[in-house]
C-alpha positions as protocol buffer text, in pm:
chain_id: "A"
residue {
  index: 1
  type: UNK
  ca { x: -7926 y: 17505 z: -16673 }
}
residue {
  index: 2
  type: UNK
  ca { x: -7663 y: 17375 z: -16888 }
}
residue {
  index: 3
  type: UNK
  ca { x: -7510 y: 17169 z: -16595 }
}
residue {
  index: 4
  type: UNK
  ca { x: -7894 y: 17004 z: -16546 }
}
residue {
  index: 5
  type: UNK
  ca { x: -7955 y: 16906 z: -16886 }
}
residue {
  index: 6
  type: UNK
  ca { x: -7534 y: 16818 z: -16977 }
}
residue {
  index: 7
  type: UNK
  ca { x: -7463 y: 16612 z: -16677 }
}
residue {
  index: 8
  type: UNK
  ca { x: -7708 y: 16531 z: -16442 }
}
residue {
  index: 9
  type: UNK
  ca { x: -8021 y: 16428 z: -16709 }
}
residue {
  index: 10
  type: UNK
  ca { x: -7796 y: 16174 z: -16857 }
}
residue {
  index: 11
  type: UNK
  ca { x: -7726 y: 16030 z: -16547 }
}
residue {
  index: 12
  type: UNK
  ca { x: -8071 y: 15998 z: -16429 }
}
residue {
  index: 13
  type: UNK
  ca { x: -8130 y: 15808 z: -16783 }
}
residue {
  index: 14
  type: UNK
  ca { x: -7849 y: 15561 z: -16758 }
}
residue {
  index: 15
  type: UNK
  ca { x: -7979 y: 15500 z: -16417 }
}
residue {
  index: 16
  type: UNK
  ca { x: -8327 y: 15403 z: -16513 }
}
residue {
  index: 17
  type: UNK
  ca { x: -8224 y: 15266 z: -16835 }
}
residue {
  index: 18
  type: UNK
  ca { x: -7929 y: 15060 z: -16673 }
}
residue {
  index: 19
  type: UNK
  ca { x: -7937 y: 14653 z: -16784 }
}
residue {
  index: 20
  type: UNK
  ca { x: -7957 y: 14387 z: -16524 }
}
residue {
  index: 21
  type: UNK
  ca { x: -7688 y: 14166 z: -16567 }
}
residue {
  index: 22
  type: UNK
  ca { x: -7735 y: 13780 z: -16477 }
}
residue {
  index: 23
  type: UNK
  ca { x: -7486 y: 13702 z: -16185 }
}
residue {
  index: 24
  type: UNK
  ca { x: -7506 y: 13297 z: -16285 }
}
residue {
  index: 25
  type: UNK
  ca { x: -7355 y: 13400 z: -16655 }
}
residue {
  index: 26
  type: UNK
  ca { x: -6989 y: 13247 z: -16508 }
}
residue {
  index: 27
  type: UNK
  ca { x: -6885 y: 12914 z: -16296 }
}
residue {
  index: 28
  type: UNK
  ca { x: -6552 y: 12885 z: -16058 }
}
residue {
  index: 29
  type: UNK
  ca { x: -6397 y: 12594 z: -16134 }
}
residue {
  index: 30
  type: UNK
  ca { x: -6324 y: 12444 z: -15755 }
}
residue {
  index: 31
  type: UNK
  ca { x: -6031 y: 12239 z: -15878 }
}
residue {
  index: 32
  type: UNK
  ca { x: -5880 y: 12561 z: -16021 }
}
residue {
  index: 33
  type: UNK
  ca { x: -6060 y: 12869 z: -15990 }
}
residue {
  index: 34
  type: UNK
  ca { x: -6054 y: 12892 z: -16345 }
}
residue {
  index: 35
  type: UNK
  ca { x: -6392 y: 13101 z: -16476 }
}
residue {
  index: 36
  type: UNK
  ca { x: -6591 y: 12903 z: -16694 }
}
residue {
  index: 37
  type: UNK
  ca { x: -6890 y: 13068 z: -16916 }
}
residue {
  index: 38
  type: UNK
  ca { x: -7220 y: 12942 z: -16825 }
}
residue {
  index: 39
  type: UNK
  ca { x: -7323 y: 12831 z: -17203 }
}
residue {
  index: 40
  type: UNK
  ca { x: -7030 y: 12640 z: -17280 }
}
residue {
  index: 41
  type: UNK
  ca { x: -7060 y: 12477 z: -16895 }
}
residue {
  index: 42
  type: UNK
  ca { x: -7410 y: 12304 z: -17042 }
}
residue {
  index: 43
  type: UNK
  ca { x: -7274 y: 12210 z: -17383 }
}
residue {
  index: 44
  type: UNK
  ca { x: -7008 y: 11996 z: -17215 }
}
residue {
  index: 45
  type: UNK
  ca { x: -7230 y: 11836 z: -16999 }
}
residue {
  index: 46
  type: UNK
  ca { x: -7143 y: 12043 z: -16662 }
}
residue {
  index: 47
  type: UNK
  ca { x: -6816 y: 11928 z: -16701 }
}
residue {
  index: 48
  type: UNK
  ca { x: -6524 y: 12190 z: -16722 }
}
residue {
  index: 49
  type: UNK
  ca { x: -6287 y: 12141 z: -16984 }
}
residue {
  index: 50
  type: UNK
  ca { x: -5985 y: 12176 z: -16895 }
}
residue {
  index: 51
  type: UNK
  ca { x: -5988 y: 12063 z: -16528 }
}
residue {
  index: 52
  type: UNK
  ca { x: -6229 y: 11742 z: -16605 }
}
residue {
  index: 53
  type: UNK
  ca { x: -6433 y: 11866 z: -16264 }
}
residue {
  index: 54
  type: UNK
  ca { x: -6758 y: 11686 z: -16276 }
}
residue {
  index: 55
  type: UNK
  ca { x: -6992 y: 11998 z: -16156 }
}
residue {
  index: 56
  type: UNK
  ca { x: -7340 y: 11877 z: -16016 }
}
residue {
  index: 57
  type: UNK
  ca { x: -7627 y: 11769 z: -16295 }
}
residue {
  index: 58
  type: UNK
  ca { x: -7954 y: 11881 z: -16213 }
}
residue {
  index: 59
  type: UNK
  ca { x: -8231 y: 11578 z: -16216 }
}
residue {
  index: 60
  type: UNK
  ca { x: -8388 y: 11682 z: -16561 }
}
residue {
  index: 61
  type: UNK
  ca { x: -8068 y: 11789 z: -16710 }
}
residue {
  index: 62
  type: UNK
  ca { x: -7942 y: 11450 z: -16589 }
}
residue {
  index: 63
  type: UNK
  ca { x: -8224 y: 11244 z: -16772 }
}
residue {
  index: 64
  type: UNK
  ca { x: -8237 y: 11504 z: -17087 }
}
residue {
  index: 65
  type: UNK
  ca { x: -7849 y: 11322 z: -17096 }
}
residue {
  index: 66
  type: UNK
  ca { x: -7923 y: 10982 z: -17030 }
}
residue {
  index: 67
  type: UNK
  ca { x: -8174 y: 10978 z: -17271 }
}
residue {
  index: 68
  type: UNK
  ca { x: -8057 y: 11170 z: -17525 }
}
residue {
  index: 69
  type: UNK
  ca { x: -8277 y: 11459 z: -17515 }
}
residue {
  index: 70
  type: UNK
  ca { x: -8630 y: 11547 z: -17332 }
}
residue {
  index: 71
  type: UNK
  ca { x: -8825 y: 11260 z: -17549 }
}
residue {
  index: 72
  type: UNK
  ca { x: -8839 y: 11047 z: -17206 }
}
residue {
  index: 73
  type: UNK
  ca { x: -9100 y: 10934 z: -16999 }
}
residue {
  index: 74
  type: UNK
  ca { x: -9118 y: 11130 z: -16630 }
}
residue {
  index: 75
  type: UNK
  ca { x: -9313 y: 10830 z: -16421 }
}
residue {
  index: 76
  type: UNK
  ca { x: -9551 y: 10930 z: -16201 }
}
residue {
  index: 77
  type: UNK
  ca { x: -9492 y: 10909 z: -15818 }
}
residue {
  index: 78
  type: UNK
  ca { x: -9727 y: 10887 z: -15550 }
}
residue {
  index: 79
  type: UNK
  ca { x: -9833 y: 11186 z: -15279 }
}
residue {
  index: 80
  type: UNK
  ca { x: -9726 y: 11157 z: -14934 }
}
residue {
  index: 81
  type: UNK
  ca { x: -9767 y: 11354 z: -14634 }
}
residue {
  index: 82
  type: UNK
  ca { x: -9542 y: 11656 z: -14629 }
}
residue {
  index: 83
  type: UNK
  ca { x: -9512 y: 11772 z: -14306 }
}
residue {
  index: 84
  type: UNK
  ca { x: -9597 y: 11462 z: -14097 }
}
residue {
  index: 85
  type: UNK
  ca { x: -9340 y: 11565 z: -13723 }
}
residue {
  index: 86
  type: UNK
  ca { x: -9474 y: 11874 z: -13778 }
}
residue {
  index: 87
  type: UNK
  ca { x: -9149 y: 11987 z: -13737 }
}
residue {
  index: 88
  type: UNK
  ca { x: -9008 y: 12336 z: -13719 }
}
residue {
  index: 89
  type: UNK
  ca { x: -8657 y: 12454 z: -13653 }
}
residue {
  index: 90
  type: UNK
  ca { x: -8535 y: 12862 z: -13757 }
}
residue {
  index: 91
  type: UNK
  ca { x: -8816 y: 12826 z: -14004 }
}
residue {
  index: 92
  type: UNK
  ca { x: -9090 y: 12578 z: -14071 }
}
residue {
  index: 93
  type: UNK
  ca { x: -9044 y: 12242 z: -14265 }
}
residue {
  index: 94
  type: UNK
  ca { x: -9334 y: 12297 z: -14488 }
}
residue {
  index: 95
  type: UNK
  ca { x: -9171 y: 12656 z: -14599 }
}
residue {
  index: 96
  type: UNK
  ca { x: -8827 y: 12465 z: -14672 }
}
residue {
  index: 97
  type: UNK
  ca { x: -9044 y: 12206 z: -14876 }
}
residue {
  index: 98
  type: UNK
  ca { x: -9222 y: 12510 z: -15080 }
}
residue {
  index: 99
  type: UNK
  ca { x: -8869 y: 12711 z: -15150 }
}
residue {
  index: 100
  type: UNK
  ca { x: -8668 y: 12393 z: -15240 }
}
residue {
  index: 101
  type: UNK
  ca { x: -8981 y: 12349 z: -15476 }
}
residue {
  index: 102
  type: UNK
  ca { x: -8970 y: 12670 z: -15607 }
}
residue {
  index: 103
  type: UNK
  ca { x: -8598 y: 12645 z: -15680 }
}
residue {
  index: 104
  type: UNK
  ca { x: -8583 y: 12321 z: -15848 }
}
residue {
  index: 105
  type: UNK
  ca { x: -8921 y: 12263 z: -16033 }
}
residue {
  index: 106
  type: UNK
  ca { x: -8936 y: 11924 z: -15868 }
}
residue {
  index: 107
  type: UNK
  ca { x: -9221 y: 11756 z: -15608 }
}
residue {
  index: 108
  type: UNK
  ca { x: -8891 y: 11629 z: -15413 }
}
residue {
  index: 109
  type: UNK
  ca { x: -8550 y: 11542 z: -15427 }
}
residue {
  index: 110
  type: UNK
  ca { x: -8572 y: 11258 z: -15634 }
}
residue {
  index: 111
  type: UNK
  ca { x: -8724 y: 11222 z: -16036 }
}
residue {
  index: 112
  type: UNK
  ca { x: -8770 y: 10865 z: -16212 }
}
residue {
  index: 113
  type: UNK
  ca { x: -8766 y: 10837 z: -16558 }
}
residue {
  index: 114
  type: UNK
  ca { x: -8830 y: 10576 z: -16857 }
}
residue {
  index: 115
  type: UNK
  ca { x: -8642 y: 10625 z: -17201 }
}
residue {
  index: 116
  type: UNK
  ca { x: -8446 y: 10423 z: -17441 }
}
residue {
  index: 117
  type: UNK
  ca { x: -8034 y: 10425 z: -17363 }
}
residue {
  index: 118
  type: UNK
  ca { x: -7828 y: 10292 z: -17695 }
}
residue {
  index: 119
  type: UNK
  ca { x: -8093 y: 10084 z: -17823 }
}
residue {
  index: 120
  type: UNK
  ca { x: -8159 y: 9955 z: -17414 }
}
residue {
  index: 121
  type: UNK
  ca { x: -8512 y: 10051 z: -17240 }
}
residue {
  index: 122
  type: UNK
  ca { x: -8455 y: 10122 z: -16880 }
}
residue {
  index: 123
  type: UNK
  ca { x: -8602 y: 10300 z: -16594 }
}
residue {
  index: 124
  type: UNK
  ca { x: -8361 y: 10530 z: -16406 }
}
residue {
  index: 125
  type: UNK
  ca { x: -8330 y: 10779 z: -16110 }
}
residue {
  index: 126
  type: UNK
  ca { x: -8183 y: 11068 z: -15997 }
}
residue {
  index: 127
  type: UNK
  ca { x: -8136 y: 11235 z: -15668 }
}
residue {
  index: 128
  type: UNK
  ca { x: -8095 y: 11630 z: -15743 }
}
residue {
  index: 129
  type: UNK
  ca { x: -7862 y: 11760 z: -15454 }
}
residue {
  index: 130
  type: UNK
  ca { x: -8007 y: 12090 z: -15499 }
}
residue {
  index: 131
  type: UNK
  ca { x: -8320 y: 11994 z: -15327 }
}
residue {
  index: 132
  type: UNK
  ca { x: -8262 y: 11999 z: -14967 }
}
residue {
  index: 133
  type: UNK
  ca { x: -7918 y: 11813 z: -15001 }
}
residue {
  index: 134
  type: UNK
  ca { x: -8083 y: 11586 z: -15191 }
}
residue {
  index: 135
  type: UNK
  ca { x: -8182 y: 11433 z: -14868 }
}
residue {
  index: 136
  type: UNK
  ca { x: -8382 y: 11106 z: -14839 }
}
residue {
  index: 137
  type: UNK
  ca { x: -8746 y: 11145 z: -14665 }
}
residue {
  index: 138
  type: UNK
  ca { x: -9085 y: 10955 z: -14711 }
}
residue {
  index: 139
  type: UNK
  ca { x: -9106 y: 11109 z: -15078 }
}
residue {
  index: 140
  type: UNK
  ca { x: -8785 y: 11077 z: -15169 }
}
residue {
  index: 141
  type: UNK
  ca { x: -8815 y: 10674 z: -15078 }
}
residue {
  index: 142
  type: UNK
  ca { x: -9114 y: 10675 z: -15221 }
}
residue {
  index: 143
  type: UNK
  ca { x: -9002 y: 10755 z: -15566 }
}
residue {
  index: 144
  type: UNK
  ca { x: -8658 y: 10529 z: -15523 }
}
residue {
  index: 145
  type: UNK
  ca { x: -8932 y: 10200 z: -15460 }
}
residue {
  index: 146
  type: UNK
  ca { x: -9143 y: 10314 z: -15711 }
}
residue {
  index: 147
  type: UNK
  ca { x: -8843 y: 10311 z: -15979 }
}
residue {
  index: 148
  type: UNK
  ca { x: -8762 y: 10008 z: -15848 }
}
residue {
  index: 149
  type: UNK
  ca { x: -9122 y: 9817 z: -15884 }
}
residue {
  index: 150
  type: UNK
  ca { x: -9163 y: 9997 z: -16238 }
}
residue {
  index: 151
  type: UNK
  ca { x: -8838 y: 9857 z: -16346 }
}
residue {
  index: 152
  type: UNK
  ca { x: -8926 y: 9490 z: -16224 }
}
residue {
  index: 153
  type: UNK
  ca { x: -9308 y: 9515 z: -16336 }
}
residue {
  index: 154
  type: UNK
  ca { x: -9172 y: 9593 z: -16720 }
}
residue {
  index: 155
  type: UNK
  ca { x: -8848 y: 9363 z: -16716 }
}
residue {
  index: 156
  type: UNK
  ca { x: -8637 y: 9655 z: -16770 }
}
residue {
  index: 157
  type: UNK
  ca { x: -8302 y: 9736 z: -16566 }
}
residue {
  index: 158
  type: UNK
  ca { x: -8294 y: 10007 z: -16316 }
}
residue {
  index: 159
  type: UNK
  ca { x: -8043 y: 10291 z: -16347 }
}
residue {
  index: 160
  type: UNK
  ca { x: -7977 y: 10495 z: -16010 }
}
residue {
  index: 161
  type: UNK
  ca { x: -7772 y: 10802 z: -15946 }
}
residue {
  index: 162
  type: UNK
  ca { x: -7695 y: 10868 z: -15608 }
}
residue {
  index: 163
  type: UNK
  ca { x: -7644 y: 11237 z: -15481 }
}
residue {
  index: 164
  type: UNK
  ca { x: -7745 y: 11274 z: -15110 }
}
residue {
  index: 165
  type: UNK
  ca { x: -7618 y: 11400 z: -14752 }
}
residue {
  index: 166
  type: UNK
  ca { x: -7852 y: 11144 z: -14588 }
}
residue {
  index: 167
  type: UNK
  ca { x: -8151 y: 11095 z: -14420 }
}
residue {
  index: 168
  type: UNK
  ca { x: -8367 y: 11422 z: -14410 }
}
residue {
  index: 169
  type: UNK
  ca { x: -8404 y: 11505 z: -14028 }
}
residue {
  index: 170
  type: UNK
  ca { x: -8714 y: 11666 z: -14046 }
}
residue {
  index: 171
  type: UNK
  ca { x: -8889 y: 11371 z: -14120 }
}
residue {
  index: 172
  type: UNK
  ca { x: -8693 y: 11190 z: -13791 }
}
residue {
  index: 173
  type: UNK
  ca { x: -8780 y: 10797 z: -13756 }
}
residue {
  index: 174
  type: UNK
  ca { x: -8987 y: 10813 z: -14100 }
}
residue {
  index: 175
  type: UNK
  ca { x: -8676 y: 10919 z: -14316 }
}
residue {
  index: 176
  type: UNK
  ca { x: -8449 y: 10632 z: -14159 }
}
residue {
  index: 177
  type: UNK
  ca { x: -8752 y: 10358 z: -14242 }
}
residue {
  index: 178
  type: UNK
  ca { x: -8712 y: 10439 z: -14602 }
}
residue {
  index: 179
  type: UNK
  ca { x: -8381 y: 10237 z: -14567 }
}
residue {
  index: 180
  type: UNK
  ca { x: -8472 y: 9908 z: -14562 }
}
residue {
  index: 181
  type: UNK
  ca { x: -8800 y: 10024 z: -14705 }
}
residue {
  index: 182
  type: UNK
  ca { x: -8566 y: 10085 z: -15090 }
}
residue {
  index: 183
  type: UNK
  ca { x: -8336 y: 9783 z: -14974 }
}
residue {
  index: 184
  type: UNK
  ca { x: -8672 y: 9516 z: -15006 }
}
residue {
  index: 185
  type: UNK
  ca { x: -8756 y: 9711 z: -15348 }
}
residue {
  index: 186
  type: UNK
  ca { x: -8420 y: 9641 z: -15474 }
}
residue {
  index: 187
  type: UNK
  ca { x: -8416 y: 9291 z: -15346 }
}
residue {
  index: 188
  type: UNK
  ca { x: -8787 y: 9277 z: -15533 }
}
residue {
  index: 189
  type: UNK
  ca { x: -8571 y: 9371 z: -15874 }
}
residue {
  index: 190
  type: UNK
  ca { x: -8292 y: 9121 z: -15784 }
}
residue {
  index: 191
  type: UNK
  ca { x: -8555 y: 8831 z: -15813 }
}
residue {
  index: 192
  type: UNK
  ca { x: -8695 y: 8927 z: -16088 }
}
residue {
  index: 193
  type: UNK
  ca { x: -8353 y: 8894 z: -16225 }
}
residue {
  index: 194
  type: UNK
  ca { x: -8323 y: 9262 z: -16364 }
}
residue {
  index: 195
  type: UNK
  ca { x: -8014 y: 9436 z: -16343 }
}
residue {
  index: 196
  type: UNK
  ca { x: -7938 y: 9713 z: -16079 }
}
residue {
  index: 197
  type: UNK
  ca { x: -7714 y: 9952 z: -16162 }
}
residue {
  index: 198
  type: UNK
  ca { x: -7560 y: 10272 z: -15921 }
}
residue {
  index: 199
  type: UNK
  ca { x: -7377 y: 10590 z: -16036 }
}
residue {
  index: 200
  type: UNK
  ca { x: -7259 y: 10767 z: -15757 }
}
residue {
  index: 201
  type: UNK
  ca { x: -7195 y: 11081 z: -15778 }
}
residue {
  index: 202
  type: UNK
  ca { x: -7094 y: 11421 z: -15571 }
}
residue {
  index: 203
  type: UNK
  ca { x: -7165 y: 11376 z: -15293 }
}
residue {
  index: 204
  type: UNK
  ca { x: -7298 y: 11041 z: -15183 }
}
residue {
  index: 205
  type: UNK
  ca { x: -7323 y: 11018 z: -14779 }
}
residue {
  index: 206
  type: UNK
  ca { x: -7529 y: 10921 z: -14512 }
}
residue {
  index: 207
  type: UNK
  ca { x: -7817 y: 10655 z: -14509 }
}
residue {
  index: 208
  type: UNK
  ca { x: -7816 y: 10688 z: -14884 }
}
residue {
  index: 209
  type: UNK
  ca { x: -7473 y: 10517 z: -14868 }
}
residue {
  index: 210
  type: UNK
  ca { x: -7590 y: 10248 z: -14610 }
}
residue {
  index: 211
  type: UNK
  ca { x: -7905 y: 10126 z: -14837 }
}
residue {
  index: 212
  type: UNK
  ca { x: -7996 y: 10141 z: -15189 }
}
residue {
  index: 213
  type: UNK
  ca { x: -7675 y: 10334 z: -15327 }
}
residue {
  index: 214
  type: UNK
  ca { x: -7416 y: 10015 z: -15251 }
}
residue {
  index: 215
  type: UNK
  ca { x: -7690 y: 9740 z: -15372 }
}
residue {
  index: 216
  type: UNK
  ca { x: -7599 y: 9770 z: -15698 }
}
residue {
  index: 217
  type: UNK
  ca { x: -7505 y: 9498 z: -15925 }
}
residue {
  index: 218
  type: UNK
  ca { x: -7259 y: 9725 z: -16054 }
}
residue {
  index: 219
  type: UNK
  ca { x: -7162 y: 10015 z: -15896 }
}
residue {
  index: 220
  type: UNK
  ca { x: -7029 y: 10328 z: -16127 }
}
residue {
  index: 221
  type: UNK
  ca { x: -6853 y: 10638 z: -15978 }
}
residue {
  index: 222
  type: UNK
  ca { x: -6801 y: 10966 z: -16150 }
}
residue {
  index: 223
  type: UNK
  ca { x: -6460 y: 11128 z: -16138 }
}
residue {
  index: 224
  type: UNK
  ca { x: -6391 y: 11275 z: -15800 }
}
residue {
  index: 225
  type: UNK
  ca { x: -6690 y: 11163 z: -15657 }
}
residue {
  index: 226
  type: UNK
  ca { x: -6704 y: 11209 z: -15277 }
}
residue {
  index: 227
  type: UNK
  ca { x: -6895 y: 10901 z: -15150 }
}
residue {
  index: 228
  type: UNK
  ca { x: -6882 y: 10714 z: -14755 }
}
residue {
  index: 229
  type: UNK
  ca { x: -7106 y: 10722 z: -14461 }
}
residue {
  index: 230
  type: UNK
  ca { x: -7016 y: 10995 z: -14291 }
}
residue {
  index: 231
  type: UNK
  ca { x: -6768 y: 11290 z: -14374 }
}
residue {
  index: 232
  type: UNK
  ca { x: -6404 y: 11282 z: -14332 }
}
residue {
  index: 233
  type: UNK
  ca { x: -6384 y: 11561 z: -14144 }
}
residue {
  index: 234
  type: UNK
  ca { x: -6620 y: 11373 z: -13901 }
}
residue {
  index: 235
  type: UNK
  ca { x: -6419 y: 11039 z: -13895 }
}
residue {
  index: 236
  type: UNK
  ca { x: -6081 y: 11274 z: -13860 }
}
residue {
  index: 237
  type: UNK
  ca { x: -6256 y: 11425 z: -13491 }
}
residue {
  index: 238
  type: UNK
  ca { x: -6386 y: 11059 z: -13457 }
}
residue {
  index: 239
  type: UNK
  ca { x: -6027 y: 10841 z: -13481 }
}
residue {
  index: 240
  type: UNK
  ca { x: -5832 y: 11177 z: -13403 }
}
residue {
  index: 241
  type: UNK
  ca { x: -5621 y: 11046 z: -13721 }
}
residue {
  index: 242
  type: UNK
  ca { x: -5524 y: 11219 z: -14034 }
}
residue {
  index: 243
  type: UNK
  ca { x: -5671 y: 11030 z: -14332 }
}
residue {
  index: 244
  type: UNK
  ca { x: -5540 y: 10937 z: -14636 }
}
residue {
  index: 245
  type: UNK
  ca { x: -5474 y: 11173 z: -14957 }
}
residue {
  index: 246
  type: UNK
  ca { x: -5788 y: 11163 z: -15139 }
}
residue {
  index: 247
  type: UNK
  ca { x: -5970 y: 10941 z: -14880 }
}
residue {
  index: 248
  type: UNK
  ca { x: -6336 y: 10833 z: -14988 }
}
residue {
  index: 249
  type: UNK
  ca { x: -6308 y: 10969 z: -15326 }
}
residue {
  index: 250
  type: UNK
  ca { x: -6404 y: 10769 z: -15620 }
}
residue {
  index: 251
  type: UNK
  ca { x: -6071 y: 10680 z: -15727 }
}
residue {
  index: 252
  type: UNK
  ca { x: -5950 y: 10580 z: -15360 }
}
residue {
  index: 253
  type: UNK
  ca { x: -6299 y: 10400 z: -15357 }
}
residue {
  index: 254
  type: UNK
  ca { x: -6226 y: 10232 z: -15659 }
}
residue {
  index: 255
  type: UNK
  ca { x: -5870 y: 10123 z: -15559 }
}
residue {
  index: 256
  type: UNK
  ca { x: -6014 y: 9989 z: -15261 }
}
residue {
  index: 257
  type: UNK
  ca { x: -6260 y: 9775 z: -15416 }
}
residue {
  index: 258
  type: UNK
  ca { x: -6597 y: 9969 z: -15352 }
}
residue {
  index: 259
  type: UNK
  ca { x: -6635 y: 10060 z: -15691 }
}
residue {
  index: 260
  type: UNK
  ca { x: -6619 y: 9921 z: -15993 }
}
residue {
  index: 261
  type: UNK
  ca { x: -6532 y: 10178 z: -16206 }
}
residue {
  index: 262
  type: UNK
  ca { x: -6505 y: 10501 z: -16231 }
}
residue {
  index: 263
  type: UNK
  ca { x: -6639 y: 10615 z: -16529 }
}
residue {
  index: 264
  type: UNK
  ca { x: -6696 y: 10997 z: -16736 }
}
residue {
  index: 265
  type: UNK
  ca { x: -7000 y: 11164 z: -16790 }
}
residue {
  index: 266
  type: UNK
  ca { x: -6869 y: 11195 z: -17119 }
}
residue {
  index: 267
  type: UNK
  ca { x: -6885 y: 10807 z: -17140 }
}
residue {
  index: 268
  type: UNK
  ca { x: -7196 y: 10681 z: -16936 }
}
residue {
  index: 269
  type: UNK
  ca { x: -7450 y: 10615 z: -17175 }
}
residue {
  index: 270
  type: UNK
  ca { x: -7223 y: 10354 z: -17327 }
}
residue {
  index: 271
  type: UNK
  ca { x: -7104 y: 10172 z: -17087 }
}
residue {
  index: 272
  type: UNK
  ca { x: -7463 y: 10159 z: -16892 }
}
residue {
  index: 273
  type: UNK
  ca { x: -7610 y: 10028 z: -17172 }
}
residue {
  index: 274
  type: UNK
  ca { x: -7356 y: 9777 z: -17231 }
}
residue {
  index: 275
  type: UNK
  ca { x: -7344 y: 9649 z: -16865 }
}
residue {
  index: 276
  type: UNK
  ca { x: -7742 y: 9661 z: -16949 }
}
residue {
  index: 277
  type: UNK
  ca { x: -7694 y: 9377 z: -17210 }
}
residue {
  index: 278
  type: UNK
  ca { x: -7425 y: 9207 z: -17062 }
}
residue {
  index: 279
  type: UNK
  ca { x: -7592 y: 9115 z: -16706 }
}
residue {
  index: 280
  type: UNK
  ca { x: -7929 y: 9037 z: -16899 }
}
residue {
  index: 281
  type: UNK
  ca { x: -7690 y: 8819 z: -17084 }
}
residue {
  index: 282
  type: UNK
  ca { x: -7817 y: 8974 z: -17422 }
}
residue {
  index: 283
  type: UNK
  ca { x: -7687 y: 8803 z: -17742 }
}
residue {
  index: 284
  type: UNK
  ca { x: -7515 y: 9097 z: -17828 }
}
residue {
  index: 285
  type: UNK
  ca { x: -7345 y: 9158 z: -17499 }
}
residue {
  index: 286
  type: UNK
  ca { x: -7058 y: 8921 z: -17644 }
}
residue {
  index: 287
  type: UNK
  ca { x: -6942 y: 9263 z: -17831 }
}
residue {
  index: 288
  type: UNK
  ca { x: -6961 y: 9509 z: -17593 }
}
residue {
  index: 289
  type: UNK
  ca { x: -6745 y: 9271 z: -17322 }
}
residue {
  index: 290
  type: UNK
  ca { x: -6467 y: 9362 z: -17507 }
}
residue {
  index: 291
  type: UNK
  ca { x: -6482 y: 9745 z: -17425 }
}
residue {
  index: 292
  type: UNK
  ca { x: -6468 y: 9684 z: -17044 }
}
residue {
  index: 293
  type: UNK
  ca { x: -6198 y: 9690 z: -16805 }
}
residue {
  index: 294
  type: UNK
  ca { x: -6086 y: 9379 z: -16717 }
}
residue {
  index: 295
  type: UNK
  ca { x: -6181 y: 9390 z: -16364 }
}
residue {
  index: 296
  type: UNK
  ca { x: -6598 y: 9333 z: -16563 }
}
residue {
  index: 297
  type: UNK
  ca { x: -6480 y: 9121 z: -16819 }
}
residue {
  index: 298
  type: UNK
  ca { x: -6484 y: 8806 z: -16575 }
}
């Protein structure tokens, strides 16, 4: 009797009584395996510490940033068809669609907001990689052209950032017309002579790459940014060729002359709302020239 109540009562409590702990409470740095805690992860901007690794931003994180804090305007986008191959692989499309939903709280992979940047109102975009790959379909386009018109129909810049593995191949043909569908938009915001401006971040590949994400008038990269067409592993098989130390990475990128700058999340709202005033040649754009690199200063 004493063995029931001593020993096996208290474990039967500590059992039932036992506290789920949160897996997602620590981050691996990939850089250096260093274990990062969650909380201070999201205070510094998803950015560890010590290592400088730029971790992905989800979209409304990424906005809640931009515009310094949730006081922004989410613009509304319009429905499209969600399933329209009908298409079906190991599981259905439309079940993908409705967990990828689930997961990320958005309609699709990409969110367009309106806010005020350092005293600059702009529109701006962001692809969240965590939805599907943050693959480009008929919504996803959608939403790009519809950030686009917004920003040309209120004279305000347009701010993209760029996260994507490419064309969504569930949607087939319609995901590769939303290429030069978003490449006409942007052209639309060229003549109305607002400024077009692209962070690309990790990872930007695919038919992302080849339309809207290297249209910019400037084109920003975050630190270690992986960002071409398609993979290097891919070209390695392709030109049976070992590539280059750090080939397609923002810094090779931006040695290379593909981008022209690479610039930390720390530092982004200034220097987009700078390059905001300087290309809409703002009177007091004459200030801010002097805080970028040379290569802008031109």
């Amino acid at each position: 009797m004493n063995w029931i109540n001593n020993v096996v009562r208290p474990k039967i409590r500590s059992l039932l009584n036992k506290r789920e702990v949160r897996e997602n409470l620590w981050v691996k740095c990939p850089e250096t395996g260093e274990m990062v805690y969650v909380r201070d992860l999201v205070k510094n901007h998803y950015v560890i510490e010590h290592s400088g690794y730029h971790m992905r931003m989800k979209a409304r994180d990424r906005l809640n940033y931009l515009f310094g804090g949730p006081d922004w305007e989410e613009i509304p986008l319009p429905e499209v068809t969600s399933d329209p191959l009908r298409f079906r692989d190991e599981r259905r499309y439309t079940e993908r669609l409705k967990d990828a939903r689930a997961k990320t709280g958005l309609r699709d992979s990409v969110l367009i907001g309106a806010g005020v940047v350092e005293g600059v109102p702009l529109v701006a975009g962001v692809q969240d990689f965590e939805f599907m790959g943050g693959s480009l379909g008929m919504a996803a386009g959608e939403a790009v052209i519809t950030g686009l018109m917004t920003a040309r129909d209120r004279e305000q810049p347009f701010v993209m950032f760029a996260a994507s593995g490419g064309a969504r191949m569930q949607e087939g043909i319609l995901s590769l017309m939303q290429m030069p569908r978003t490449t006409a938009a942007v052209q639309a915001l060229r003549e109305a002579k607002q400024p077009y401006i692209v962070v690309l971040t990790n990872p930007t590949t695919g038919g992302v790459t080849a339309s809207y994400a290297m249209l910019g008038d400037i084109h920003l990269a975050e630190p270690g940014a992986l960002i071409g067409f398609a993979g290097p592993r891919v070209i390695e098989q392709t030109i049976r060729e070992k590539l280059p130390a750090g080939f397609q990475k923002a810094e090779y990128l931006l040695e290379h002359g593909m981008v022209d700058m690479v610039v930390h999340r720390h530092d982004q709202r200034q220097v987009i709302a700078r390059l905001c005033r300087l290309l809409r040649s703002d009177r007091s754009a004459a200030n801010d020239t002097a805080a970028l690199p040379a290569a802008l200063q031109a």
